[in-house]
Backbone bond lengths (Angstrom), bond angles and torsions (degrees), N, CA, C in turn:
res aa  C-N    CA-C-N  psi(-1)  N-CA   C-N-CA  omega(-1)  CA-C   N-CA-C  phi
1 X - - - 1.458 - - 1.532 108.69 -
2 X 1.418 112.06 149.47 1.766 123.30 -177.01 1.349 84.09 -27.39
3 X 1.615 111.16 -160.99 1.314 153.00 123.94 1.626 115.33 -73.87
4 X 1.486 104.11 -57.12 1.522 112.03 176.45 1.830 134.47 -36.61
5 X 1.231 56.82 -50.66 1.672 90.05 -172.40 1.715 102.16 -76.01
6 X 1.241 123.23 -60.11 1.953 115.87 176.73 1.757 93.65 -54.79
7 X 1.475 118.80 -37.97 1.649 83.74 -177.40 1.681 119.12 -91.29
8 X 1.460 108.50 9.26 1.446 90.95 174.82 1.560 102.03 -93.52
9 X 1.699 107.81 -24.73 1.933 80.57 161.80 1.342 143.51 -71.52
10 X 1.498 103.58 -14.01 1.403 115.29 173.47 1.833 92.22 -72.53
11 X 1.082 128.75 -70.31 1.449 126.11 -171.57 1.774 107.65 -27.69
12 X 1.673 99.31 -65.09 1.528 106.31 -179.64 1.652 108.61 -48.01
13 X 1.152 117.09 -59.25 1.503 100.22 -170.35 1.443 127.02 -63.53
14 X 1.447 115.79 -17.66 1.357 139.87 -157.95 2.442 91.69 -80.74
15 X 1.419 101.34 -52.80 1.195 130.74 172.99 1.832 97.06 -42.08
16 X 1.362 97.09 -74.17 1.428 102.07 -163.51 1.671 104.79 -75.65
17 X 1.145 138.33 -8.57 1.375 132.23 179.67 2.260 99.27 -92.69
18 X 1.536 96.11 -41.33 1.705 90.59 171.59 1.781 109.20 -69.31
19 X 1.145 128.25 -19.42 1.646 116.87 -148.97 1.201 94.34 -117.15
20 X 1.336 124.22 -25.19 1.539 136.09 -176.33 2.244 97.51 64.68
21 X 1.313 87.96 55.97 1.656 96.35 -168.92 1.846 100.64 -93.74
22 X 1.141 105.86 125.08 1.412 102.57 150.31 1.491 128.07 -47.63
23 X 1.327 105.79 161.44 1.459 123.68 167.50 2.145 96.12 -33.83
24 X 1.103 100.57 -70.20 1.901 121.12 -161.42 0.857 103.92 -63.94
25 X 1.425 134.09 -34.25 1.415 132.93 154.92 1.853 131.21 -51.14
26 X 1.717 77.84 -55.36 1.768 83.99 172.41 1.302 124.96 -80.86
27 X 1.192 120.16 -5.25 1.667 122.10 171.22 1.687 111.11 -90.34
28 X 1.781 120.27 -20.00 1.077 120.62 174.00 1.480 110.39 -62.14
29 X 1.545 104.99 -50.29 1.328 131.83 -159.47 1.755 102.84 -57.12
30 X 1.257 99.97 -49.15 1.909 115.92 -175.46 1.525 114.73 -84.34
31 X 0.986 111.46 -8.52 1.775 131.09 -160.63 1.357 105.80 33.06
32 X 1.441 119.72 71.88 1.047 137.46 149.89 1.535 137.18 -135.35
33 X 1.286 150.44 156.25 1.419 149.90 -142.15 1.641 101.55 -63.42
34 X 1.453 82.88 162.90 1.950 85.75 165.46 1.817 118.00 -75.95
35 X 1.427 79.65 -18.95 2.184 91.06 -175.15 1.567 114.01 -93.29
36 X 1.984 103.67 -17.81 1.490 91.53 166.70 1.510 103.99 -78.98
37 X 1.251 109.32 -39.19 1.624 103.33 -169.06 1.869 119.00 -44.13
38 X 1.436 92.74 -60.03 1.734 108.09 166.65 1.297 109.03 -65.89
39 X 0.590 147.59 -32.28 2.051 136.53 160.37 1.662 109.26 -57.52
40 X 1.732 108.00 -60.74 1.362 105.93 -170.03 2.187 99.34 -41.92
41 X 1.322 111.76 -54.96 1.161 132.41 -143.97 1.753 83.22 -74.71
42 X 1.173 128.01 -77.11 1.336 125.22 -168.07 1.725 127.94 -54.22
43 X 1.780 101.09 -54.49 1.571 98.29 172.91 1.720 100.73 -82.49
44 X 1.396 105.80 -79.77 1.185 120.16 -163.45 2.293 111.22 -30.72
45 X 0.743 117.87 -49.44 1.477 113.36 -168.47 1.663 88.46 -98.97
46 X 0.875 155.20 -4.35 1.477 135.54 126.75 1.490 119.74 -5.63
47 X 1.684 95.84 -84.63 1.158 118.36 -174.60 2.316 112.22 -60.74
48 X 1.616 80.70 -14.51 2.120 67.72 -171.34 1.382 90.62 -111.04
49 X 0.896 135.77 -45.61 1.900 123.42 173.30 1.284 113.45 -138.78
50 X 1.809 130.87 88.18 1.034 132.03 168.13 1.137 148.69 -24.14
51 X 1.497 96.02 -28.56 2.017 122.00 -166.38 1.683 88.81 -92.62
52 X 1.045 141.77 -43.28 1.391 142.46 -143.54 1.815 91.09 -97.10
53 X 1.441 115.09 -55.14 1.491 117.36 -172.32 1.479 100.78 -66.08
54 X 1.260 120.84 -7.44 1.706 120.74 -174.69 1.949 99.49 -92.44
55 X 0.904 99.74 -36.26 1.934 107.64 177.66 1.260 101.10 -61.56
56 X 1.419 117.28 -50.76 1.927 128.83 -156.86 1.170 85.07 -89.54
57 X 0.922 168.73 -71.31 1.522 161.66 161.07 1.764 106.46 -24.05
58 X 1.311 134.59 -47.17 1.325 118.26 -179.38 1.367 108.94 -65.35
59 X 1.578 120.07 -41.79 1.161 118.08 160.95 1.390 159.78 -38.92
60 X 1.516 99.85 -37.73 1.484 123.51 150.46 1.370 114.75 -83.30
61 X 1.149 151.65 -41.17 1.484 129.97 137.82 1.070 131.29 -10.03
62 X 1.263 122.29 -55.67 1.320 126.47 -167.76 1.517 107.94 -93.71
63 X 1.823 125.43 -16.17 1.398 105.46 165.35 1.649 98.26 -98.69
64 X 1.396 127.78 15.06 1.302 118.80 167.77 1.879 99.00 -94.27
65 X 0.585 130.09 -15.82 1.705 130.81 157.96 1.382 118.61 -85.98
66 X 0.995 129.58 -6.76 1.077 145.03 151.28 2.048 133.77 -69.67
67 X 1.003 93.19 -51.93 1.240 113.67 177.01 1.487 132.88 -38.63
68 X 1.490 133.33 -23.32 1.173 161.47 -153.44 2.320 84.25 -102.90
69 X 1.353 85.71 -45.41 1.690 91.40 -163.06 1.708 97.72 -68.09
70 X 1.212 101.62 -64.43 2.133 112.57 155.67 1.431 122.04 -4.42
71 X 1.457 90.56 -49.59 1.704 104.37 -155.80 1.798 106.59 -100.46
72 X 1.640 96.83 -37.15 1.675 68.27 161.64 1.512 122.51 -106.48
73 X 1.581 110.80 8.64 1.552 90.16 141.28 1.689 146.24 -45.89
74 X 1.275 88.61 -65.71 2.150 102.67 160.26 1.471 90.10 -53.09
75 X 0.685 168.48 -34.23 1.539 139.12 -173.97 1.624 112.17 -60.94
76 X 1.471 97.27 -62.53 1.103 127.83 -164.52 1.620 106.51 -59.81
77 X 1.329 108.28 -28.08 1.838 127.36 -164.98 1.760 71.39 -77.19
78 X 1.359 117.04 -69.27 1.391 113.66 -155.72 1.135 133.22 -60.37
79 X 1.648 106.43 7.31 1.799 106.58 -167.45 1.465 85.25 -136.68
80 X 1.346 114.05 32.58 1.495 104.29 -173.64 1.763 85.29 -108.30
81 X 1.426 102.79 -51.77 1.352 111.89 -176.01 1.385 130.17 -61.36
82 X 1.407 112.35 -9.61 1.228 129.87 157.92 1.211 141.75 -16.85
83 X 1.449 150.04 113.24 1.823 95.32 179.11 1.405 88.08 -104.82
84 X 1.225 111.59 178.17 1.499 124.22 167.91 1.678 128.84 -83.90
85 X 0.845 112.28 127.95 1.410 131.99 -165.05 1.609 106.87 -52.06
């Protein structure tokens, strides 16, 4: 594997374990995909520091269980602002 590349997953996970950032967050943030981000984080930093890809992984768990709650907030934000017809 690069060099580049093992440290932008160490960077990415390091990011998402300080910011408590989603996947969509941290791929905005790096300007890179939602599938490099979740690859870097799942296969790739596996294999280069286990203990660290196991944190960045609890993390995205828990805003992927989360998310349902997220989503109908913005809904709710969006029909608030509404006006009525």
């Amino acid at each position: 594997m690069k060099d580049y590349i093992e440290e932008r997953a160490i960077h990415i996970a390091n990011y998402i374990i300080e910011s408590n950032a989603t996947v969509r967050q941290t791929a905005k943030a790096f300007g890179v995909s939602k599938s490099t981000v979740h690859k870097d984080v799942t296969d790739r930093l596996t294999q280069i520091n286990p203990a660290l890809a196991k944190q960045a992984r609890h993390v995205l768990d828990v805003n992927k269980s989360e998310r349902h709650i997220r989503g109908g907030l913005a809904t709710k934000e969006k029909y608030a602002h509404r006006s009525d017809r």
